[in-house]
C-alpha positions as CSV (number, residue, x, y, z in Angstrom):
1,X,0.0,0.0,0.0
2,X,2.6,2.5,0.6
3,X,3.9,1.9,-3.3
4,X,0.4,3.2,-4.7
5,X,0.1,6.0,-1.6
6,X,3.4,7.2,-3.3
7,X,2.6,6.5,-6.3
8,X,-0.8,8.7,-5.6
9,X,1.1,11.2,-4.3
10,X,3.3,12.4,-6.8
11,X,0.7,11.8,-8.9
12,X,-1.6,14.1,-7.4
13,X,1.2,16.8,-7.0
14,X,3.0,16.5,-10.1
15,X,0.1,15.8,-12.6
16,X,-1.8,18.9,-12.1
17,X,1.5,21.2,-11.7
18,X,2.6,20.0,-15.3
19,X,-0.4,21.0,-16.6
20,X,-0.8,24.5,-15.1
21,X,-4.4,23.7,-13.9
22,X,-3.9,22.5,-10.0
23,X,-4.8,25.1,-7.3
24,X,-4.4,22.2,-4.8
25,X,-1.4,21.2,-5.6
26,X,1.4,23.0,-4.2
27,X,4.3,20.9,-3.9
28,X,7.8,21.6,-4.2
C-alpha cells in the first residue's frame, strides 16, 4: 500500500502542476 500512496502522491502533485491547472497542488 505504501507503493500506490506514493505513487498517488506524486501523482496528485506532479500531474496537475505540469499541466498549469492545479490550485491544490502545491508541492515543491
Amino acid at each position: 500500500m505504501a507503493v500506490q500512496a506514493e505513487g498517488a502522491f506524486v501523482d496528485v502533485h506532479f500531474v496537475p502542476q505540469t499541466t498549469g491547472g492545479g490550485g491544490t497542488a502545491q508541492g515543491p
